[in-house]
C-alpha positions in Angstrom: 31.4 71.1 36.4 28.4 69.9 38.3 28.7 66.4 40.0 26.7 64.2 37.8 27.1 60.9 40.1 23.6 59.6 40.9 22.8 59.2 44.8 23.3 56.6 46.3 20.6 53.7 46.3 18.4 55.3 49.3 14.6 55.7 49.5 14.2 58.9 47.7 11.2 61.6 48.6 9.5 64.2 46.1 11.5 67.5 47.3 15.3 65.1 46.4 13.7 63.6 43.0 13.0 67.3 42.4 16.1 69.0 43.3 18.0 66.8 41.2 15.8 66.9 37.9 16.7 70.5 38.2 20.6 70.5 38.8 20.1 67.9 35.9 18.3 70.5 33.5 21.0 73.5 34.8 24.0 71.0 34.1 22.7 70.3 30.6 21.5 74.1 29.3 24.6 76.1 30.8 26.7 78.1 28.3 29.8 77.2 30.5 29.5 73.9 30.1 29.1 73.9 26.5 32.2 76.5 25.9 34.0 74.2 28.6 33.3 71.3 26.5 35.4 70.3 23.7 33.8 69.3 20.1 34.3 65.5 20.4 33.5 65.4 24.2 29.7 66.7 23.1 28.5 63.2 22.3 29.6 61.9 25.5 28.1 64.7 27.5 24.6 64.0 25.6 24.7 60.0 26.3 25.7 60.8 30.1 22.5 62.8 30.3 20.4 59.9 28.9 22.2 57.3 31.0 21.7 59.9 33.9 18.2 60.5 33.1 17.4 56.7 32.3 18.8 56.1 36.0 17.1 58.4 37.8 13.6 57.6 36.3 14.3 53.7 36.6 15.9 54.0 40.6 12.7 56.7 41.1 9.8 53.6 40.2 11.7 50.9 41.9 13.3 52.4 44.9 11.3 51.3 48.1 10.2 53.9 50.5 8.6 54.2 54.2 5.1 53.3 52.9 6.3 49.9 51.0 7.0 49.2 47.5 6.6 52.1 44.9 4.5 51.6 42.1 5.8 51.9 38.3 5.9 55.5 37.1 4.1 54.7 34.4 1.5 52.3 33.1 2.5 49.0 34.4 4.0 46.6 31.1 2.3 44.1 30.0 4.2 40.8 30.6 3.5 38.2 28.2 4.6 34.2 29.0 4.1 31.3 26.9 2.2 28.7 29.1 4.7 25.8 30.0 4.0 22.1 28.9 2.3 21.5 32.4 0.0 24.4 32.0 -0.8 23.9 28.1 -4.3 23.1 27.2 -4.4 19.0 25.8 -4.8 18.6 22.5 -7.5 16.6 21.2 -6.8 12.6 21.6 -6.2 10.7 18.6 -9.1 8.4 18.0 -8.8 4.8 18.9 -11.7 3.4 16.6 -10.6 1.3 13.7 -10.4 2.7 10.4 -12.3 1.2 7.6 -10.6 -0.8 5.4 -10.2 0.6 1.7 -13.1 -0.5 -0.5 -11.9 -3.2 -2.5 -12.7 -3.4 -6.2 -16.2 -5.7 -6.6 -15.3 -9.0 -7.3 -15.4 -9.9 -11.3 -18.6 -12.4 -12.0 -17.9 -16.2 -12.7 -16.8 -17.6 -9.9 -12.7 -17.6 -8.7 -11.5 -18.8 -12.4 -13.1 -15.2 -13.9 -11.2 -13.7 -10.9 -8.1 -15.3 -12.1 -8.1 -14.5 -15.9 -9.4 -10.9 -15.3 -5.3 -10.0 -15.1 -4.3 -12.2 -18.1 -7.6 -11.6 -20.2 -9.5 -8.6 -19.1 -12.8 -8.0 -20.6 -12.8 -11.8 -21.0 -16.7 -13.6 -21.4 -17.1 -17.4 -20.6 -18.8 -19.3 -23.8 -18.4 -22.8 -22.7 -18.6 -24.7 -19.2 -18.1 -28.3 -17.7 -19.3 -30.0 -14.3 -16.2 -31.9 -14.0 -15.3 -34.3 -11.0 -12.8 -32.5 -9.5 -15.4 -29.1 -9.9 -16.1 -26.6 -12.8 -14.3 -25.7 -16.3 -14.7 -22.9 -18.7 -13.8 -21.4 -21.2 -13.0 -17.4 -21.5 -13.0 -15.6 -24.7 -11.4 -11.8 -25.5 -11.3 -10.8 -28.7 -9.3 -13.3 -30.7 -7.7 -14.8 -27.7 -9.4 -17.4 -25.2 -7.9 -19.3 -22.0 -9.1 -22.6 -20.5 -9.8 -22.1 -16.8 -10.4 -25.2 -14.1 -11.4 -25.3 -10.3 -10.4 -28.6 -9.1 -10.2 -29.3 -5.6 -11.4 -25.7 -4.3 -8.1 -23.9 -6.4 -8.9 -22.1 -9.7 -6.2 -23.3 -12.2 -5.7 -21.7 -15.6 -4.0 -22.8 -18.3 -1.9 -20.6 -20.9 -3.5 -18.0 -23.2 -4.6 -19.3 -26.6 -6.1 -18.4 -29.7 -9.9 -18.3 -29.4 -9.4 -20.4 -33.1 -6.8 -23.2 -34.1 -6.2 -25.2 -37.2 -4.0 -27.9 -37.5 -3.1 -30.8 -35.4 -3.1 -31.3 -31.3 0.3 -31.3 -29.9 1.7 -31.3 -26.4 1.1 -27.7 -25.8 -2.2 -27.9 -26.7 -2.9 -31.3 -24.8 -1.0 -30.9 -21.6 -2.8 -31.0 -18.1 -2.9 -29.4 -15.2 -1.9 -31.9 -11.9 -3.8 -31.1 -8.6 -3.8 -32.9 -5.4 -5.9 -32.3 -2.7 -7.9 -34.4 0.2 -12.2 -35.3 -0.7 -12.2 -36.0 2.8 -10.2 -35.9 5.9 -8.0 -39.3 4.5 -8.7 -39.1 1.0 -6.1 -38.1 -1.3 -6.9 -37.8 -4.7 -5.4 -36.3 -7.8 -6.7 -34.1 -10.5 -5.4 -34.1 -14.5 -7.3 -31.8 -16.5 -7.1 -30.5 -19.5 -8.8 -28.1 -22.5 -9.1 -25.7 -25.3 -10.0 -24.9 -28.5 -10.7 -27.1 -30.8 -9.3 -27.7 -34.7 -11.8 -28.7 -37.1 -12.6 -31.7 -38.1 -11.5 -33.5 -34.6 -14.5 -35.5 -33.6 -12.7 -36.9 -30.2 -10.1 -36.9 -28.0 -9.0 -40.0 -25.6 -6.5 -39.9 -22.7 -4.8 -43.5 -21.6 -3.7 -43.2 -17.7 -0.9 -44.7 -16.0 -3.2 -46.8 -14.1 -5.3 -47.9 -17.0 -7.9 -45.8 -17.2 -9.0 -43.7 -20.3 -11.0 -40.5 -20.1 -12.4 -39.5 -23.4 -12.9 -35.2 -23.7 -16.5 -33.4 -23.6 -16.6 -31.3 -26.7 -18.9 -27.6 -27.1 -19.6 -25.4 -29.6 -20.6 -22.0 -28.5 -22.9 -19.8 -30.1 -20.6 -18.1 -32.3 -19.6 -21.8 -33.7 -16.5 -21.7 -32.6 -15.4 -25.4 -31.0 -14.1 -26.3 -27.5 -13.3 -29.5 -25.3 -11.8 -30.5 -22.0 -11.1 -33.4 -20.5 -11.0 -34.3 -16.1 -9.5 -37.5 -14.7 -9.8 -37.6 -11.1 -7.9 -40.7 -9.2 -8.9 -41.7 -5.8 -7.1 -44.7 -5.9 -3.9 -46.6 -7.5 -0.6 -44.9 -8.4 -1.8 -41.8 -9.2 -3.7 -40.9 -5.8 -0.6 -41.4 -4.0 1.2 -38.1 -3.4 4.4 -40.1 -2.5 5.0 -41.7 -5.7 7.3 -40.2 -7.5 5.1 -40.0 -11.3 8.4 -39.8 -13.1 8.8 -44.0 -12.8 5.1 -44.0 -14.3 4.7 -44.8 -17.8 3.5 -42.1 -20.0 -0.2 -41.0 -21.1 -1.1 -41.8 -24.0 -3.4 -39.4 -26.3 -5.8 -40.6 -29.4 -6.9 -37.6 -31.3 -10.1 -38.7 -33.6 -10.3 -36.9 -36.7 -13.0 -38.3 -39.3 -11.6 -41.6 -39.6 -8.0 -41.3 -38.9 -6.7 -41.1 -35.6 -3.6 -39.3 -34.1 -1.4 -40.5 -31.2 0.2 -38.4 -28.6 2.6 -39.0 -25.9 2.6 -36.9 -23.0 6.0 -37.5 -20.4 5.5 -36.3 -16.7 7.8 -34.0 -15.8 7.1 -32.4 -19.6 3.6 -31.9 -20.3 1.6 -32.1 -16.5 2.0 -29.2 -15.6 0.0 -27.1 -17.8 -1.0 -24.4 -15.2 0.6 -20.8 -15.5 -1.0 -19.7 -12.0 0.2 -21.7 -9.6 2.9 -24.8 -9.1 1.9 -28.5 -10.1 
């Protein structure tokens, strides 16, 4: 059998590469060799060829010779390398202006009291109003439903939803206040007690007796769909009541006179019961 061993790794010139193609080409088409062979050598004999081949043609385009480095047999591959970190083009920087702020929902009209009962009472129109001491009142109405709405002391305060229409007589819910303190001037503390609402028929006044004295009678409206309201503001600057540090449960109580054609009604509102009418915020 022919000696198959490849040369050894020497620079190798035309006449060798030839010579040795065409021992290769005897070695594989001789009838000896295939009657020599046996039937499960025939596999091997083929993929000793190919390695043999494969050897040849890859020692033939590498090998170096006299003249320098040999050239590929073939068209040279085409070598394709993903560019490292260093090399990779930046990517665009992230912009570093602000980004506008969503648009906010436009502010309901009225003033900071229609802000506030928008949640409780949306839809909600004002039919009545009051310059008060301490700043505005209103009245909202939705429907069959109203809420009485104050802004004493730069803080809009409302006060519990109510039927836009009552009957019957005034009782503590009805007449309870809302209690705000806050400073007119850099020194000045005052205090706010305010209260409002619909109004029953027939009532022709309403009178609230302070603590301290004094007695604040309620401003009564009638809106254009006929329908009755009042409210009542106290504002202390001075005496008991202005001081935050007094504790108003060692006050006596106020005292309510309801007017109604002729007869009158009497109410007795306790601190720590009925002065804190507000639902928005703490007394």
């Amino acid at each position: 059998m022919p000696d198959l061993t490849p040369p050894p790794h020497q620079p190798m010139d035309d006449s060798t590469r030839a010579r040795l193609a065409a021992r290769l080409a005897e070695a594989t088409a001789s009838p000896a060799v295939e009657e020599r062979a046996s039937r499960w050598l025939a596999p091997v004999g083929a993929a000793a060829a190919v390695v043999l081949i494969a050897s040849i043609a890859g020692w033939a385009a590498f090998a170096p010779d006299d003249a320098g480095p040999a050239g590929p047999a073939g068209p040279a591959p085409t070598l394709t390398q993903e560019a490292s970190p260093a090399e990779a083009t930046p990517s665009e920087p992230a912009s570093l202006e602000p980004s506008e702020p969503p648009t906010s929902k436009e502010p309901v009209a009225g003033g900071p009291c229609a802000r506030t009962i928008a949640r409780p009472l949306p839809g909600a129109e004002q039919v009545a109003s009051w310059a008060l001491p301490g700043g505005e009142a209103g009245i909202w109405v939705a429907g069959d439903e109203s809420v009485f709405c104050e802004f004493s002391g730069g803080v809009a305060t409302m006060h519990q939803v109510r039927p836009a229409e009552i009957a019957g007589e005034l009782g503590h819910q009805e007449l309870g206040f809302s209690s705000t303190f806050y400073l007119s001037t850099s020194e000045q503390k005052v205090s706010s007690f305010i209260a409002g609402g619909p109004l029953p028929e027939g009532v022709t006044g309403i009178d609230y007796t302070f603590p301290d004295g004094h007695t604040e009678s309620a401003e009564l409206r009638t809106d254009d769909a006929g329908r009755r309201w009042w409210t009542m503001g106290y504002v202390a600057t001075d005496g008991p009541l202005a001081g935050w540090d007094s504790s108003l449960l060692e006050l006596d109580p106020v005292r309510v006179v309801i007017s109604l054609s002729g007869v009158q009604q009497k109410v007795v509102l306790q601190w720590g019961r009925d002065e804190c009418a507000q639902v928005n915020h703490g007394c």
